[in-house]
VMD Tcl script that draws the C-alpha trace (Angstrom):
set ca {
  {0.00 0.00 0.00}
  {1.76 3.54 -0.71}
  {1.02 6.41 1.55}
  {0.95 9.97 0.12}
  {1.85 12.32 2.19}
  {-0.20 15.70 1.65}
  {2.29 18.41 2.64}
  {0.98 20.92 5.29}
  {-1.00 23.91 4.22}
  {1.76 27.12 5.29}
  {-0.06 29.56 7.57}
  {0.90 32.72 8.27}
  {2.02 33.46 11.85}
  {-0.88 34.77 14.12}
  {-0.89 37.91 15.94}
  {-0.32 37.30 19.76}
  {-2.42 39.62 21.94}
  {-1.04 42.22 23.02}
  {1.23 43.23 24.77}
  {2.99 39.87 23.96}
  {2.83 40.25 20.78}
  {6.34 41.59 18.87}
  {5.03 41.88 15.23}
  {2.98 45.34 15.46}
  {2.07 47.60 17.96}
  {-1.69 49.10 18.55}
  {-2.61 52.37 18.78}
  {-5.91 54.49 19.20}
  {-6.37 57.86 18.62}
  {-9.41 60.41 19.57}
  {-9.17 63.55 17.76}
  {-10.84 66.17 19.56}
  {-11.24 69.83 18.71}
  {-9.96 70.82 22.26}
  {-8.48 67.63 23.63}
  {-6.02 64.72 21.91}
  {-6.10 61.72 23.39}
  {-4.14 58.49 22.72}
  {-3.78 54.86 23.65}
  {-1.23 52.53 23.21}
  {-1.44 48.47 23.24}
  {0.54 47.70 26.57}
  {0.76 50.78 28.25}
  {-2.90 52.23 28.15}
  {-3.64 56.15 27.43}
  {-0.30 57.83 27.20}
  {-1.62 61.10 26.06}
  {-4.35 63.48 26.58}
  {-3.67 67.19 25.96}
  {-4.37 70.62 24.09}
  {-5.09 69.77 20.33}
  {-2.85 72.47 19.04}
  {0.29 72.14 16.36}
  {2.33 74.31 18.63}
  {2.04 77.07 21.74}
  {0.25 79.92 20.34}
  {-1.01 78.09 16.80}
  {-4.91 77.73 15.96}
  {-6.11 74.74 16.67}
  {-5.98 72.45 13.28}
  {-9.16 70.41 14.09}
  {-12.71 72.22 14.93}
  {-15.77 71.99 15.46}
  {-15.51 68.14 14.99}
  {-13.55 68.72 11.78}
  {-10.46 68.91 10.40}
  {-9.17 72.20 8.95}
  {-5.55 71.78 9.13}
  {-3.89 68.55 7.59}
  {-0.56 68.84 7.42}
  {-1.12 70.83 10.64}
  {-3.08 67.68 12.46}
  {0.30 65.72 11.24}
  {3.03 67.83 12.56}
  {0.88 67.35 15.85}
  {0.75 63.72 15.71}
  {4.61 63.33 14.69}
  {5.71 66.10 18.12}
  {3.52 63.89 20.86}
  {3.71 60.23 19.39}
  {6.52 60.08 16.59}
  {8.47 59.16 19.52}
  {6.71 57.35 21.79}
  {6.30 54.57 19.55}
  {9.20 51.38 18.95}
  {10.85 52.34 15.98}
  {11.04 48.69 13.95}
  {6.95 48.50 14.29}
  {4.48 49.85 12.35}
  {1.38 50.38 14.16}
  {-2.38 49.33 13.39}
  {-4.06 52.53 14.07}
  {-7.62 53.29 14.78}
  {-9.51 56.67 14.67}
  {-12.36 57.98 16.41}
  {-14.75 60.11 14.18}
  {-17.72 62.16 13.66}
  {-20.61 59.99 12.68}
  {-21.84 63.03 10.13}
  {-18.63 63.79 8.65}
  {-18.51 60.73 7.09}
  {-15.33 60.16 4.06}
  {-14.64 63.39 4.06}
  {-12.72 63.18 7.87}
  {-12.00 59.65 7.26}
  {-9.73 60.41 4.48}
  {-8.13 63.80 6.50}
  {-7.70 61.63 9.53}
  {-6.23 58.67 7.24}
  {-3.29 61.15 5.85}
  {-2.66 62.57 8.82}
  {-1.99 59.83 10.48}
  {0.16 58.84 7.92}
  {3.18 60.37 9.57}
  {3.13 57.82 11.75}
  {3.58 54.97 9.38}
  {1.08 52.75 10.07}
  {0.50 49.77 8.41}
  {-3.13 49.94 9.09}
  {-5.68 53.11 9.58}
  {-9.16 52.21 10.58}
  {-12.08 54.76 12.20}
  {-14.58 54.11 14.01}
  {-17.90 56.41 14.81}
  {-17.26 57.83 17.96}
  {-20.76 56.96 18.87}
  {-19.95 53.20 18.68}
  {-17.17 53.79 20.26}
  {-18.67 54.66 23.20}
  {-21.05 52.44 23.04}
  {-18.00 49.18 23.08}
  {-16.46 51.73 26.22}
  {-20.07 51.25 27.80}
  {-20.29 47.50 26.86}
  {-23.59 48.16 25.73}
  {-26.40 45.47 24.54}
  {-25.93 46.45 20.84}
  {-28.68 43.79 20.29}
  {-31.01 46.54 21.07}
  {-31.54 50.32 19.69}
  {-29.19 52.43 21.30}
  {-29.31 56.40 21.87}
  {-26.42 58.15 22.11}
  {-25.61 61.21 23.08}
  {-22.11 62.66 23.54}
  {-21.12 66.28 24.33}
  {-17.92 67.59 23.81}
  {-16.07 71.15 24.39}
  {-17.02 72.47 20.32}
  {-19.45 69.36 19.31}
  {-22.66 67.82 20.35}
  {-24.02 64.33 18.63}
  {-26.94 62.38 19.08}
  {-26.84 59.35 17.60}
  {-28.90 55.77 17.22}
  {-27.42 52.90 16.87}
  {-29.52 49.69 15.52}
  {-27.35 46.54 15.82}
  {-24.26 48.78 16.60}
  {-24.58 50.54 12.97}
  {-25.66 54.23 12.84}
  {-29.50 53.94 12.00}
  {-29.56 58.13 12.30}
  {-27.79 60.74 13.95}
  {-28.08 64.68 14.30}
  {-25.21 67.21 15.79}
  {-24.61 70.78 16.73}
  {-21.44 73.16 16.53}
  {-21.92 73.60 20.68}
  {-20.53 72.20 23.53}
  {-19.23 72.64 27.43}
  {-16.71 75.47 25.63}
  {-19.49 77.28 24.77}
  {-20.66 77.82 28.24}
  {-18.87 79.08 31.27}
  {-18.46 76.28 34.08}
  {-21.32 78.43 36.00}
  {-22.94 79.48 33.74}
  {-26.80 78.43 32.51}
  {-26.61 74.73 30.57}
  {-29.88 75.36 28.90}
  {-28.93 76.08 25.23}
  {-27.02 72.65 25.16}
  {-30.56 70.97 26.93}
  {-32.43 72.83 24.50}
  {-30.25 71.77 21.63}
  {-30.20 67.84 22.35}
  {-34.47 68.18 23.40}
  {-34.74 69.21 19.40}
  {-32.38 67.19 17.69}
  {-34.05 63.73 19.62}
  {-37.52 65.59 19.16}
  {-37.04 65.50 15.43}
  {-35.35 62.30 14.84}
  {-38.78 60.64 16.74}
  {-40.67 62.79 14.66}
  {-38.83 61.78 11.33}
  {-38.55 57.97 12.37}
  {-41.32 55.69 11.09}
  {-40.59 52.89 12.80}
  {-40.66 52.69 16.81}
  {-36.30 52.33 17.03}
  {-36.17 55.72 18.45}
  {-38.61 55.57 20.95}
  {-37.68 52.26 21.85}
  {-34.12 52.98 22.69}
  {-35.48 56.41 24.27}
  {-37.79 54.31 26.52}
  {-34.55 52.45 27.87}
  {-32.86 55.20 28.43}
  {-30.16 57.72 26.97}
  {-26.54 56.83 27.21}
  {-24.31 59.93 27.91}
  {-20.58 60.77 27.22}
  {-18.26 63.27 26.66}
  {-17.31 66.10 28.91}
  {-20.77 67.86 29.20}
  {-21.76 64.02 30.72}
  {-19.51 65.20 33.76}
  {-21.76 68.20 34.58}
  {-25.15 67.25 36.83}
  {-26.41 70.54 35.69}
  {-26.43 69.34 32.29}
  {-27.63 65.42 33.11}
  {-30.26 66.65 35.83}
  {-31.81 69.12 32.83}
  {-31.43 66.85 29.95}
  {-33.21 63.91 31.76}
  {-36.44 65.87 32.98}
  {-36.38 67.39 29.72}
  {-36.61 64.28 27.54}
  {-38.10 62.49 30.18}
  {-36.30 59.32 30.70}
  {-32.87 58.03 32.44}
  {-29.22 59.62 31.69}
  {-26.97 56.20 31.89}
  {-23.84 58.14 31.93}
  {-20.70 56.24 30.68}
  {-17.62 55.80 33.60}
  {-14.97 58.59 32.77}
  {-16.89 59.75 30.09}
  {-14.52 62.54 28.88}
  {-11.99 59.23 27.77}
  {-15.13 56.79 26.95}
  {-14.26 57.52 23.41}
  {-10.69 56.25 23.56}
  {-11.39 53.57 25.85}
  {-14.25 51.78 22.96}
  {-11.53 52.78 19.85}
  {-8.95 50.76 22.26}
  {-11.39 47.69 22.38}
  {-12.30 47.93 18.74}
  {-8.68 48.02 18.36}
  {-7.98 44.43 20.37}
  {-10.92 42.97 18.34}
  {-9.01 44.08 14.54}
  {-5.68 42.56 15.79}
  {-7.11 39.49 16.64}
  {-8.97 39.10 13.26}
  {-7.12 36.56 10.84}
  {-7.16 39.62 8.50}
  {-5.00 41.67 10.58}
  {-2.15 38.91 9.67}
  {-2.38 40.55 5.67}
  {-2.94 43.89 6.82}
}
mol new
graphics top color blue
foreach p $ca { graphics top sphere $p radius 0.5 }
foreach p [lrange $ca 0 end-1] q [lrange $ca 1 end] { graphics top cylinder $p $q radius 0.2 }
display resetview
């Protein structure tokens, strides 16, 4: 009888989690129009400061978008160029603006490119904080996250963005005393007209359970008191909800390098 020997299929070498592994390093980055935050696979947030190119400079992202490119990259290269190992290119992920859409995607993708990454991939910032949350994604989900420039209310239907609404205002906007009711009165109207607009009962449905709150303005009881008596349900605010952005692009980050496609990437 002969015997034929099939020889074995060659696999490429998986990914060890991190911090173990030695093939890439993982990094995730939220972009904010006041605040930069990063984290790094190992060593957890390393960064969180002033989103500014230099002392002095304007700021090269607003309002939730970015204005200044090669500005946003000279950034980027002076806080991380050198905090990360120098014979690794990283696999990168970026928070964004759920209604900015390719625009910032691409903007954030070549800035970021000073980096060298072998990998760029966003995520909605919503979603993101959803994953910070650990959320029941199962269900609709109503977002709402304020920042210092930006304010977004978003559902999410099966973790995807089912609809979403935003306003140029934030916590900047308002002194730390000072009256929170244009920010109230700006997330009453944008959830008032996406129930309105929504012919099917997701909104109300994920209203009914309650809203979940991040983001700077979530750290003001002012705000949270208003906002719940004013939509008249239950403010689930996130734990350190000023990073809760960072912390979900972190996790969606772990969950990419573990995916057999991060072995081609």
């Amino acid at each position: 009888m002969t015997v034929i020997r099939r020889p074995r299929a060659a696999f490429p070498a998986r990914h060890r989690p991190w911090p173990q592994c030695r093939r890439c390093c993982g990094l995730a980055l939220d972009l904010g129009s006041l605040r930069t935050r990063a984290w790094i696979a190992g060593r957890g947030v390393i960064l969180d400061v002033p989103t500014v190119t230099c002392p002095g400079a304007d700021a090269p992202i607003q309002r939730g978008t970015i204005v200044d490119v090669p500005g946003t990259a000279r950034m980027l290269d002076r806080l991380l160029g050198h905090r990360l190992p120098g014979l690794t290119r990283p696999l990168v992920v970026v928070t964004t603006p759920v209604l900015d859409g390719p625009v910032y995607r691409e903007r954030a993708r070549t800035a970021v490119e000073v980096l060298r990454p072998r990998a760029v991939l966003t995520v909605p910032t919503a979603r993101a904080v959803a994953l910070a949350a650990r959320a029941d994604l199962s269900r609709p989900l109503l977002v709402v996250d304020i920042g210092a420039h930006l304010t977004e209310v978003v559902l999410l239907c099966d973790g995807l963005v089912f609809d979403a609404r935003r306003t140029a205002l934030g916590t900047a906007d308002i002194s730390r005393a000072g009256d929170p009711e244009q920010i109230v009165e700006a997330i009453t109207t944008m959830v008032t007209s996406m129930l309105r607009q929504d012919r099917t009962s997701l909104t109300a449905d994920a209203l009914s359970r309650g809203v979940l709150l991040a983001g700077g303005g979530a750290l003001r009881p002012d705000i949270t008191y208003r906002l719940g008596g004013s939509l008249r349900t239950s403010m689930r605010v996130v734990p350190a909800p000023h990073t809760a952005a960072l912390r979900g692009a972190a996790a969606f980050l772990r969950s990419a390098h573990a995916h057999p496609s991060a072995d081609s990437a």
